[in-house]
N, CA, C and O atoms as a GROMACS GRO file, in nm:
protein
  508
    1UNK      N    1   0.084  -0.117   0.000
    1UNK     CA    2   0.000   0.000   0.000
    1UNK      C    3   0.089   0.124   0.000
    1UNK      O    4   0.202   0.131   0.048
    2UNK      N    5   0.020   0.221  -0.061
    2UNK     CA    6   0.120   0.354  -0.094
    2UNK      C    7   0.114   0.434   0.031
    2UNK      O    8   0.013   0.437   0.100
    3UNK      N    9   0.232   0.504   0.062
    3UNK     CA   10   0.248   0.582   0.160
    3UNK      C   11   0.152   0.707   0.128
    3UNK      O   12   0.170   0.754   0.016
    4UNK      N   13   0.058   0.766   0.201
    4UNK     CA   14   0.016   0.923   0.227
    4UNK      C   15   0.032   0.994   0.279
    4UNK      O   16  -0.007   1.003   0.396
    5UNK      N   17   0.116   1.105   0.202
    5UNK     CA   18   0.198   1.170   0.273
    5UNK      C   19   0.131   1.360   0.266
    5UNK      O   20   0.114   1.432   0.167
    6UNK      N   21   0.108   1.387   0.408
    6UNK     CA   22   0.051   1.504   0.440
    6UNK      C   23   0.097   1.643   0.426
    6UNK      O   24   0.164   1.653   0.529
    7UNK      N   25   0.101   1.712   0.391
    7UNK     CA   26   0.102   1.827   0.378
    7UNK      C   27   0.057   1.938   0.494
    7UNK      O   28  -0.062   1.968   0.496
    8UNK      N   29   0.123   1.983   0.566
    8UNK     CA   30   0.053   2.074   0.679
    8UNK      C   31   0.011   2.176   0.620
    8UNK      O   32   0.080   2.223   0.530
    9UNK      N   33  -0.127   2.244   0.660
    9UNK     CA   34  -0.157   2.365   0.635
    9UNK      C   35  -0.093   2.466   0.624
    9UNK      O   36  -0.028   2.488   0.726
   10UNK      N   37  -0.072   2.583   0.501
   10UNK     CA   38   0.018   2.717   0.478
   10UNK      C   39  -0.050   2.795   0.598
   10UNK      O   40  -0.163   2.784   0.647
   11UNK      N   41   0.061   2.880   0.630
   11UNK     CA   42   0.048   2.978   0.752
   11UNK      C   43  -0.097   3.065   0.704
   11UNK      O   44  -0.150   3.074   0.593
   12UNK      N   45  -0.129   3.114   0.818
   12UNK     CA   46  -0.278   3.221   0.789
   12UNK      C   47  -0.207   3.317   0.791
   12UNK      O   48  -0.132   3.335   0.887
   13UNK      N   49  -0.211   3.403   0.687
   13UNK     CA   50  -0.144   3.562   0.647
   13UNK      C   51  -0.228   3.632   0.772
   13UNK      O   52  -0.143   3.702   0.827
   14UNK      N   53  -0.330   3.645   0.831
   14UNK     CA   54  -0.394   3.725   0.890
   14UNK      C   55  -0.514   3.652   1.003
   14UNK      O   56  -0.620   3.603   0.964
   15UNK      N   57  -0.485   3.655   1.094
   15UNK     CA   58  -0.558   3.553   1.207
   15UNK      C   59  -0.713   3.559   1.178
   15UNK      O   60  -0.783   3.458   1.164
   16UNK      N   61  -0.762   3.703   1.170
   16UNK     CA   62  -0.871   3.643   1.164
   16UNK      C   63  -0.882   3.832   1.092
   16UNK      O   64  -0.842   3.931   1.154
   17UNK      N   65  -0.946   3.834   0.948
   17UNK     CA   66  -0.964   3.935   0.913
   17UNK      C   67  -1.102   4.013   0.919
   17UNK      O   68  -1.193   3.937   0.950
   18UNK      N   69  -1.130   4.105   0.903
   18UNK     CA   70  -1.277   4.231   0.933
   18UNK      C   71  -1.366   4.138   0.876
   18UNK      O   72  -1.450   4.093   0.954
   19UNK      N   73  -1.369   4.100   0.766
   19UNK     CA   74  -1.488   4.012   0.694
   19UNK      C   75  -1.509   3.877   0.773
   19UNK      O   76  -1.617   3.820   0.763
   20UNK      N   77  -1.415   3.826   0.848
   20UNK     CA   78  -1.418   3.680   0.884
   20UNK      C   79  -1.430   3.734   1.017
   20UNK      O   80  -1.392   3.642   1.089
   21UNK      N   81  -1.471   3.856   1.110
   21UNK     CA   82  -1.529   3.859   1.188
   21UNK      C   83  -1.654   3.907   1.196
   21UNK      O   84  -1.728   3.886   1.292
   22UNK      N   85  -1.684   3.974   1.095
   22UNK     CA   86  -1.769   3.975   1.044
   22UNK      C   87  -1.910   3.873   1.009
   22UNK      O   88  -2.023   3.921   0.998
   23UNK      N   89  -1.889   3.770   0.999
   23UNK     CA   90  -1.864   3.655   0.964
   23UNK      C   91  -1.946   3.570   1.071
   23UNK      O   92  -2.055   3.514   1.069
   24UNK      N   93  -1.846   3.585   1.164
   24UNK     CA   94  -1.854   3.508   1.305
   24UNK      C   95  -1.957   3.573   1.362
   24UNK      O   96  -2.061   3.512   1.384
   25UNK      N   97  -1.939   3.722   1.397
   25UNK     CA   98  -2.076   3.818   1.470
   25UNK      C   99  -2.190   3.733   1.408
   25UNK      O  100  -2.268   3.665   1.475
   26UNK      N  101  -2.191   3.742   1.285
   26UNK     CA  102  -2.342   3.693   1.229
   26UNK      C  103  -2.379   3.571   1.252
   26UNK      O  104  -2.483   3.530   1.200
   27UNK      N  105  -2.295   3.483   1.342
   27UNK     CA  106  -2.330   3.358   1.334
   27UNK      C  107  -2.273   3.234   1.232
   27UNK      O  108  -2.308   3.116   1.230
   28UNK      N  109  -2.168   3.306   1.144
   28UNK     CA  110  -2.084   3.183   1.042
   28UNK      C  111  -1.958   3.144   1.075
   28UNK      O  112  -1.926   3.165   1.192
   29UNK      N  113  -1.888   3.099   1.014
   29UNK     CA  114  -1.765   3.084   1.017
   29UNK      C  115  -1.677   3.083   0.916
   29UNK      O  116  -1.738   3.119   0.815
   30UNK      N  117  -1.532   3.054   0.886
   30UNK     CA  118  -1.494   3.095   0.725
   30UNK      C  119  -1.390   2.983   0.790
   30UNK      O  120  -1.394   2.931   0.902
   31UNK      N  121  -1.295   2.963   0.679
   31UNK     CA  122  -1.197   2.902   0.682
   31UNK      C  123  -1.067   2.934   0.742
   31UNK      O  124  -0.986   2.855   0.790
   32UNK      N  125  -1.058   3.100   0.727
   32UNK     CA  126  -0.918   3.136   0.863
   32UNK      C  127  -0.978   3.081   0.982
   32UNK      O  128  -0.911   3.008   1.055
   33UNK      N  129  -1.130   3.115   1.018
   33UNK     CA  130  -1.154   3.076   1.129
   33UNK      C  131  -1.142   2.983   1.176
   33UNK      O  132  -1.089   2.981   1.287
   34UNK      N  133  -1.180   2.880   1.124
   34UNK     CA  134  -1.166   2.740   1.134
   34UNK      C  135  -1.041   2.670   1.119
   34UNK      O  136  -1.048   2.547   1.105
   35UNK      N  137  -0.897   2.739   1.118
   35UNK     CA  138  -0.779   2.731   1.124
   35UNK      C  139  -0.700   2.790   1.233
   35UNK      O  140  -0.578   2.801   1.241
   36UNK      N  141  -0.790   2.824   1.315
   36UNK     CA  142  -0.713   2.881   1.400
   36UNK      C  143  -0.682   2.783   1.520
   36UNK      O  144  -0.767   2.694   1.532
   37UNK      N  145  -0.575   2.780   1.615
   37UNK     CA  146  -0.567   2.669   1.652
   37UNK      C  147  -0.676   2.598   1.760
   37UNK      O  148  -0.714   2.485   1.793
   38UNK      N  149  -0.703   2.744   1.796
   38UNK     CA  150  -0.825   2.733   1.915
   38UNK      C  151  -0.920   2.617   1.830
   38UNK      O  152  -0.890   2.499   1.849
   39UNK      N  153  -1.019   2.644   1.747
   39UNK     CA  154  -1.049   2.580   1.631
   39UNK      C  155  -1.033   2.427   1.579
   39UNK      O  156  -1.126   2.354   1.546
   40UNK      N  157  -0.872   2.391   1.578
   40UNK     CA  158  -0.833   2.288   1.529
   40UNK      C  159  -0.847   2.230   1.660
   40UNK      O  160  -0.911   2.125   1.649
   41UNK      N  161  -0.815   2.251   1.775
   41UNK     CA  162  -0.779   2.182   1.907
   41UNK      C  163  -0.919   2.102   1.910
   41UNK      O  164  -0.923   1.980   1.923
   42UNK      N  165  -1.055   2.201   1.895
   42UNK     CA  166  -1.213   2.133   1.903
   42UNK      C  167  -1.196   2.068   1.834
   42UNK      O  168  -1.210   1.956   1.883
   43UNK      N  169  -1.162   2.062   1.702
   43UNK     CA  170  -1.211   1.951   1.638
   43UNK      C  171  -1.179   1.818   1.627
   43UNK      O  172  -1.241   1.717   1.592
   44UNK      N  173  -1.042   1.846   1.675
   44UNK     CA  174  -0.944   1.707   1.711
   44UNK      C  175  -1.017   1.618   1.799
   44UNK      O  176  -0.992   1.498   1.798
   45UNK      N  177  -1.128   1.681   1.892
   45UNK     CA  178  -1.216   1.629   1.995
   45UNK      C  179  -1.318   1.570   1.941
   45UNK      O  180  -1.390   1.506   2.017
   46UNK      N  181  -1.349   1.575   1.803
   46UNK     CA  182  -1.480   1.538   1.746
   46UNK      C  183  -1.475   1.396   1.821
   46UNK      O  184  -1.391   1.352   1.899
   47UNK      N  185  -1.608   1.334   1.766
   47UNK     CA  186  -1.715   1.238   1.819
   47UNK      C  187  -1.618   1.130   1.743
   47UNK      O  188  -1.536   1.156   1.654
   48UNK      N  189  -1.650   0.989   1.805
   48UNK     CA  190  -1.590   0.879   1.749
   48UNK      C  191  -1.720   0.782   1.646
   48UNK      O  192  -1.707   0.675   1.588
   49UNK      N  193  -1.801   0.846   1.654
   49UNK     CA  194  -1.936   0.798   1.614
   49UNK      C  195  -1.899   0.870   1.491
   49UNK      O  196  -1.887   0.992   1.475
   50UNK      N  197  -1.876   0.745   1.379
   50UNK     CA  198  -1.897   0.780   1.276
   50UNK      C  199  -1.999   0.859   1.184
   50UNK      O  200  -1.971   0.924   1.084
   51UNK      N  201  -2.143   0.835   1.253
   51UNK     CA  202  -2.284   0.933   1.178
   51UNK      C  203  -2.265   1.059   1.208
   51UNK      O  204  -2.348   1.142   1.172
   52UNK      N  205  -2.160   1.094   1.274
   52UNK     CA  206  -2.194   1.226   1.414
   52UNK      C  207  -2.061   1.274   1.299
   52UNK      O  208  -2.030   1.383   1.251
   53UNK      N  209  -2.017   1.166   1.287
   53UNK     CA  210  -1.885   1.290   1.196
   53UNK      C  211  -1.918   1.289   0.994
   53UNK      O  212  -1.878   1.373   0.913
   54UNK      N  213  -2.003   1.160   0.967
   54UNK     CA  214  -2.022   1.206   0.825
   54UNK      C  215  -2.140   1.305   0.831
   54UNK      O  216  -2.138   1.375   0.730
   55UNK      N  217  -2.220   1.329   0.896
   55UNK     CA  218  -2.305   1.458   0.953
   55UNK      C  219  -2.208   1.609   0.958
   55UNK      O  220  -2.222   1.716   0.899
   56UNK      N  221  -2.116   1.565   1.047
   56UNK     CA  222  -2.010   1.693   1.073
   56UNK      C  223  -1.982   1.720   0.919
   56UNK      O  224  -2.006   1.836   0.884
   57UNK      N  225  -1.928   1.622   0.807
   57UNK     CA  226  -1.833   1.650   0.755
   57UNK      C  227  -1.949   1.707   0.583
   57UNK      O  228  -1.913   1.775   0.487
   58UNK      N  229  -2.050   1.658   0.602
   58UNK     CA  230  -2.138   1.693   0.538
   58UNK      C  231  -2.170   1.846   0.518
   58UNK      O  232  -2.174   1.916   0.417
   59UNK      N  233  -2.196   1.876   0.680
   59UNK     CA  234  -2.192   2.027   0.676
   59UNK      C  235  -2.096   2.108   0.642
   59UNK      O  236  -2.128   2.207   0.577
   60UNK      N  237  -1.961   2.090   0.674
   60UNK     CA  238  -1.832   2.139   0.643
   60UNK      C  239  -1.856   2.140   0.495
   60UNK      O  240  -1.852   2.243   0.428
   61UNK      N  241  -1.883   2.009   0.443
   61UNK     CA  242  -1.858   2.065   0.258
   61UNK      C  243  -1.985   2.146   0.226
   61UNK      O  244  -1.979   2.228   0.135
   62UNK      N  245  -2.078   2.132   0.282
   62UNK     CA  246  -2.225   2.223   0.248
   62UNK      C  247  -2.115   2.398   0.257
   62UNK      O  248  -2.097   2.470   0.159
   63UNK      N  249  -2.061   2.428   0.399
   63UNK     CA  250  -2.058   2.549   0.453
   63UNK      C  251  -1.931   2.604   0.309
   63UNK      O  252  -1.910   2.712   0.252
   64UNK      N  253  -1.867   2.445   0.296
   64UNK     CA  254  -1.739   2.560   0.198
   64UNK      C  255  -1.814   2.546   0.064
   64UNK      O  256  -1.742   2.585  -0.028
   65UNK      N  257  -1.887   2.519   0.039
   65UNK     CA  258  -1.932   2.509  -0.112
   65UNK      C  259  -1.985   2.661  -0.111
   65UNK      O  260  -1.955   2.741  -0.200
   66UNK      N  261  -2.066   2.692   0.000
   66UNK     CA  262  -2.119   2.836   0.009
   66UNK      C  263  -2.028   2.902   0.001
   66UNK      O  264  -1.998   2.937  -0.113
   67UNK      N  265  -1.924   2.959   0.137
   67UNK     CA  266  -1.805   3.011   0.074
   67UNK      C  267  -1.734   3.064  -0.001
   67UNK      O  268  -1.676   3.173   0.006
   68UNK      N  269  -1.736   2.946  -0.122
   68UNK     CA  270  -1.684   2.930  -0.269
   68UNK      C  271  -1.764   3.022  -0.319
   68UNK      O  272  -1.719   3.120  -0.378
   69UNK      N  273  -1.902   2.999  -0.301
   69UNK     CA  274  -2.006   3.097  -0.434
   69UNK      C  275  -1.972   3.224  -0.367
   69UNK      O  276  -1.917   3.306  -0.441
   70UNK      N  277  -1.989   3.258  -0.257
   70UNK     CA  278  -2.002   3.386  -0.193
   70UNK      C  279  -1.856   3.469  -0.197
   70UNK      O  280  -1.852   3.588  -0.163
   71UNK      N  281  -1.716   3.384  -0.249
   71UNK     CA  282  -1.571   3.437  -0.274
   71UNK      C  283  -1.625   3.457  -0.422
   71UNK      O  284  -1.619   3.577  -0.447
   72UNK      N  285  -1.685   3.374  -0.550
   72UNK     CA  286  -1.697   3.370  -0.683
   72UNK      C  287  -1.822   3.500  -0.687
   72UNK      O  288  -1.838   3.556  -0.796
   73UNK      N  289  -1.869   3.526  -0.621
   73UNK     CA  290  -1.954   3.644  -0.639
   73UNK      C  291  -1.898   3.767  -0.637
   73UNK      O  292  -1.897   3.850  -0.728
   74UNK      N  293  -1.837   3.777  -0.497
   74UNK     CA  294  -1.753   3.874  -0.464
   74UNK      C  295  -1.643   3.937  -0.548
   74UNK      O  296  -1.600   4.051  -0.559
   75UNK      N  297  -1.610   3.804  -0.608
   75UNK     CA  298  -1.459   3.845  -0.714
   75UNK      C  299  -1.556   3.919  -0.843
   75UNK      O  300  -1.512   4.010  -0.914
   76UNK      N  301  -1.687   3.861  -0.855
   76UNK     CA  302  -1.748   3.924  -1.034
   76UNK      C  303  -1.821   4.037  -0.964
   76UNK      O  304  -1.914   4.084  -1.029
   77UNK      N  305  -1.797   4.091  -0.844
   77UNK     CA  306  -1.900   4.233  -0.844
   77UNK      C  307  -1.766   4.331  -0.829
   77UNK      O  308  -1.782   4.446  -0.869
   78UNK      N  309  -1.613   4.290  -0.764
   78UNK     CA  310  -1.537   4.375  -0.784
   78UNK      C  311  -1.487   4.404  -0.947
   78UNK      O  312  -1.475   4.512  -1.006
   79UNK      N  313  -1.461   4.258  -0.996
   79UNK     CA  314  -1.435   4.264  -1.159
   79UNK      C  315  -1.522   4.377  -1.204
   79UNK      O  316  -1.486   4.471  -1.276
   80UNK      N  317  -1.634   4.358  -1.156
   80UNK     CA  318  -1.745   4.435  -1.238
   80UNK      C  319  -1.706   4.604  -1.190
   80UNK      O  320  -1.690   4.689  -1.278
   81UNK      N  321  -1.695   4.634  -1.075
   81UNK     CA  322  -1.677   4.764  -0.994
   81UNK      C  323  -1.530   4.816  -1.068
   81UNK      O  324  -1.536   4.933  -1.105
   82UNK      N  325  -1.409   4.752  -1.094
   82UNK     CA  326  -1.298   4.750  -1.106
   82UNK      C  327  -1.268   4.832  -1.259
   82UNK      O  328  -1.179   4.915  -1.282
   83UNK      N  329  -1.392   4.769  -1.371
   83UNK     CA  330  -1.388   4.774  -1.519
   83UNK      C  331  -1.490   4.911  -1.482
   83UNK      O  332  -1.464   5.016  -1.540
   84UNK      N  333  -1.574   4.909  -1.414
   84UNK     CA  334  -1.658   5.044  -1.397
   84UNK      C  335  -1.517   5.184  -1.346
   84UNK      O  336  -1.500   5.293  -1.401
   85UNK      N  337  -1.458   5.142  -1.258
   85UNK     CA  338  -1.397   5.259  -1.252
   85UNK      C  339  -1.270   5.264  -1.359
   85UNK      O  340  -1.186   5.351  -1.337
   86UNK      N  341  -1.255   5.200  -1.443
   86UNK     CA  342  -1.142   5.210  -1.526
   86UNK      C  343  -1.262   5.267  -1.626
   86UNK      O  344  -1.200   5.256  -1.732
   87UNK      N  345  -1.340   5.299  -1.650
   87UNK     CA  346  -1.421   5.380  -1.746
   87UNK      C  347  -1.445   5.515  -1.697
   87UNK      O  348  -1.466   5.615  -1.766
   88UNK      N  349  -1.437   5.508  -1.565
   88UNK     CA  350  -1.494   5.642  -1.529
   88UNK      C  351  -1.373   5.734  -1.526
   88UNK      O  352  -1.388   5.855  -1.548
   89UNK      N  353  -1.205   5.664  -1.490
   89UNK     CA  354  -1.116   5.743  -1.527
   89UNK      C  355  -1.052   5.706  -1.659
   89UNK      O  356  -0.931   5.685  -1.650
   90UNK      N  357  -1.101   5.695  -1.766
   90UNK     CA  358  -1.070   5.753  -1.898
   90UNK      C  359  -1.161   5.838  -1.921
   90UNK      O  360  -1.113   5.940  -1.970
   91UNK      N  361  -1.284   5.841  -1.906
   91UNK     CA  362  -1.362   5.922  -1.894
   91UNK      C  363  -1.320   6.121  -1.842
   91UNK      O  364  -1.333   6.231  -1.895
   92UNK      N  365  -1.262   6.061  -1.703
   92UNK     CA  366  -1.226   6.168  -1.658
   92UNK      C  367  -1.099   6.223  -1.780
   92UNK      O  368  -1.086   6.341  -1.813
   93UNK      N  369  -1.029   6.126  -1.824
   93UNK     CA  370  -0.900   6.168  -1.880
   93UNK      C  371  -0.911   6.204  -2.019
   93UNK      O  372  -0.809   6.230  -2.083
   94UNK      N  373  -1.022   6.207  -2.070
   94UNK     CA  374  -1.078   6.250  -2.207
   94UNK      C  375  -1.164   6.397  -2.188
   94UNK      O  376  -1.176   6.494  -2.263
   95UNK      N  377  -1.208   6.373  -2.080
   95UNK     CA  378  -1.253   6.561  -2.041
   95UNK      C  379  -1.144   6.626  -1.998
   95UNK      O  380  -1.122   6.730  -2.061
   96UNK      N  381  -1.057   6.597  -1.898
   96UNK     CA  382  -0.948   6.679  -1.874
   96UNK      C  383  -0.851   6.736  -2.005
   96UNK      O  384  -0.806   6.850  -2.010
   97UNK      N  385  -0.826   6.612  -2.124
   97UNK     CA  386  -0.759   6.661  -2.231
   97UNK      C  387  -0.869   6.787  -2.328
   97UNK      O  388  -0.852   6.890  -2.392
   98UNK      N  389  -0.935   6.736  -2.304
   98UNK     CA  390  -1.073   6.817  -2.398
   98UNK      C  391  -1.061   6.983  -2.319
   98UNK      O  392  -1.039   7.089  -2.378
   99UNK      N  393  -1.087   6.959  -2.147
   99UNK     CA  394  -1.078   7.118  -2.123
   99UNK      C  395  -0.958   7.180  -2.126
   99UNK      O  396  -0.949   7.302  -2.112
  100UNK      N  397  -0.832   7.085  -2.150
  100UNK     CA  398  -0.712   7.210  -2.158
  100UNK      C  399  -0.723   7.240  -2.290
  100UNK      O  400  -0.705   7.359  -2.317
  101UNK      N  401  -0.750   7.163  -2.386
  101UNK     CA  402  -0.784   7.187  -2.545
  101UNK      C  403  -0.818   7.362  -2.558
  101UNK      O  404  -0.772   7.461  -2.615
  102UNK      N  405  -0.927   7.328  -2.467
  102UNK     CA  406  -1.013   7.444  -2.512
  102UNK      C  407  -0.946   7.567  -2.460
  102UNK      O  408  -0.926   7.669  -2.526
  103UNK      N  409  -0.906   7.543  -2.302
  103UNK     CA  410  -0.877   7.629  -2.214
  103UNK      C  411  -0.783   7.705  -2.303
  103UNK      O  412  -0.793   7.827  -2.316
  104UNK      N  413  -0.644   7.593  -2.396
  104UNK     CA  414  -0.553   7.701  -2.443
  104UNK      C  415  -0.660   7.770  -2.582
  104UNK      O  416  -0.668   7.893  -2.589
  105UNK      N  417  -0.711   7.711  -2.652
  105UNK     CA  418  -0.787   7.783  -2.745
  105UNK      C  419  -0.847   7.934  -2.698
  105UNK      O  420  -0.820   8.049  -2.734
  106UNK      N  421  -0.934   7.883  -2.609
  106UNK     CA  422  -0.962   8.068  -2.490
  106UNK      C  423  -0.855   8.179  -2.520
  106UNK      O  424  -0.855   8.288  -2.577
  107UNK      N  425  -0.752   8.088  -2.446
  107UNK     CA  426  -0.675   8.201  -2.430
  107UNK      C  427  -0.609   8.221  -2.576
  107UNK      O  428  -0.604   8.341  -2.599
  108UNK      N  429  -0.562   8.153  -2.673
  108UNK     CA  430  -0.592   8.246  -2.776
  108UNK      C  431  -0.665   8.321  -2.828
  108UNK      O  432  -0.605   8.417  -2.878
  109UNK      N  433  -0.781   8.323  -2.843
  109UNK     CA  434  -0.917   8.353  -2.853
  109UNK      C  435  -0.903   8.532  -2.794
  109UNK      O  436  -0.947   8.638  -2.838
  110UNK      N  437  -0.822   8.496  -2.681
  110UNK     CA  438  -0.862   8.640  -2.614
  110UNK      C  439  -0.772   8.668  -2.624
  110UNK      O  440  -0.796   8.787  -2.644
  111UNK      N  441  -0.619   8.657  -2.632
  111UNK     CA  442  -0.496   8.754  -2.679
  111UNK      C  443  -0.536   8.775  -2.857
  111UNK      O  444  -0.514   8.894  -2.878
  112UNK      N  445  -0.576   8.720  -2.966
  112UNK     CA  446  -0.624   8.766  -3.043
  112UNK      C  447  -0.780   8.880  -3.083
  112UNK      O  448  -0.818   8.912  -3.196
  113UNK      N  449  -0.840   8.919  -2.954
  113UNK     CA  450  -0.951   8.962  -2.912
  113UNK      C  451  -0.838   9.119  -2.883
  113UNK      O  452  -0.849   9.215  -2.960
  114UNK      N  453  -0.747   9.122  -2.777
  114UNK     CA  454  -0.667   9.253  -2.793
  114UNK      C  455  -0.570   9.271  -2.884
  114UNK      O  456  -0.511   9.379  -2.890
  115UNK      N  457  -0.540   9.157  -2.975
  115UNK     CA  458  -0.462   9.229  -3.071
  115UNK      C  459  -0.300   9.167  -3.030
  115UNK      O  460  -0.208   9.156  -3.111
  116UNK      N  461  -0.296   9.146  -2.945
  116UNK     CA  462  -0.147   9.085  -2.906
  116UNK      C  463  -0.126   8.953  -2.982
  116UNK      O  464  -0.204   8.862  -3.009
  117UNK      N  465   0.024   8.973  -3.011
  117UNK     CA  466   0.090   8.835  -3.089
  117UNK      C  467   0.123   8.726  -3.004
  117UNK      O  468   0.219   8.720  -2.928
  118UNK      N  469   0.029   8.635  -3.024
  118UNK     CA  470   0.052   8.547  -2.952
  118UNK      C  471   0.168   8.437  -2.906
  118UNK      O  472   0.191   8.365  -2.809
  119UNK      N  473   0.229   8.469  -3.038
  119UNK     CA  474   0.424   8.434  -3.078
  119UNK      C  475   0.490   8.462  -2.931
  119UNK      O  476   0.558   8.390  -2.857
  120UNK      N  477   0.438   8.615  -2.915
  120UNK     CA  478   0.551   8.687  -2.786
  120UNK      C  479   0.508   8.633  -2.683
  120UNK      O  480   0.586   8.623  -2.588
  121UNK      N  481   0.367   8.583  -2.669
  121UNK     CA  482   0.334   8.592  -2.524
  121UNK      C  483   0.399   8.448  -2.457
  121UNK      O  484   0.376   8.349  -2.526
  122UNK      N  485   0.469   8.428  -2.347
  122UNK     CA  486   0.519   8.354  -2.300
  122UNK      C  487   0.443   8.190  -2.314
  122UNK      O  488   0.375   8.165  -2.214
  123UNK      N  489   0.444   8.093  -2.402
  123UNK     CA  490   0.389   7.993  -2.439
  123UNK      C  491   0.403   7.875  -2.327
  123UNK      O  492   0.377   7.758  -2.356
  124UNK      N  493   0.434   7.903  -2.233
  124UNK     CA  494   0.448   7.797  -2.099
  124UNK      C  495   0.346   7.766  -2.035
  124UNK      O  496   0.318   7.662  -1.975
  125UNK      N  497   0.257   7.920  -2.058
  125UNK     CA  498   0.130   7.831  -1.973
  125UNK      C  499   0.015   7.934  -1.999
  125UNK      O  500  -0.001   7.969  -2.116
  126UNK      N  501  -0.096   8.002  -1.870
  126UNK     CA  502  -0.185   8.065  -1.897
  126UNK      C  503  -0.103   8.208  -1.909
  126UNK      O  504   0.018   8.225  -1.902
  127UNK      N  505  -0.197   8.297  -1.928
  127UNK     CA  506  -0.190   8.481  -1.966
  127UNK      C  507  -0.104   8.515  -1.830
  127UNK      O  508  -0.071   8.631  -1.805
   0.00000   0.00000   0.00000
């Protein structure tokens, strides 16, 4: 028979973050949570009654399947938020080019309005 060989869990970047207490207040739990050691120590205690743990383990995949949709949602409403504000600043950056357009046009507009050569007038910036 083949050896199975385990892999320990990667470190938690962040014990327990705003959303995953968040989370907990409401009555859920997430997966940092459930990694924490406090956490692992209970469960090591589980029941030896096998119904009591394919019950347990039932819910566990019910709770991460949710999880999953509720991370896959989250990622397509920022995607979605993310492509919204990359429109709103080209947006911005197509009016900003548009009002200096004009702004220097003005001010030609109005040194040709008194008659001044606009050649002389210092071309660096406004009047």
């Amino acid at each position: 028979m083949s050896q199975f060989h385990r892999d320990p869990l990667g470190p938690i970047s962040e014990e327990v973050t705003p959303i995953d207490h968040e989370i907990l207040r409401h009555g859920g739990t997430s997966s940092n949570i459930e990694r924490l050691p406090s956490r692992l120590r209970q469960s090591k205690r589980s029941s030896s009654d096998v119904r009591q743990q394919v019950e347990d383990l039932v819910y566990e995949v019910s709770y991460l399947k949710a999880e999953l949709q509720w991370q896959k949602e989250s990622r397509r409403i920022l995607e979605q938020f993310q492509g919204r504000m990359f429109q709103l600043f080209h947006m911005m950056e197509d009016s900003l080019a548009q009002v200096t357009s004009r702004l220097h046009e003005s001010e030609r507009r109005y040194l040709n309005l008194w008659k001044l050569d606009t050649d002389k007038v210092d071309s660096g910036g406004m009047i």
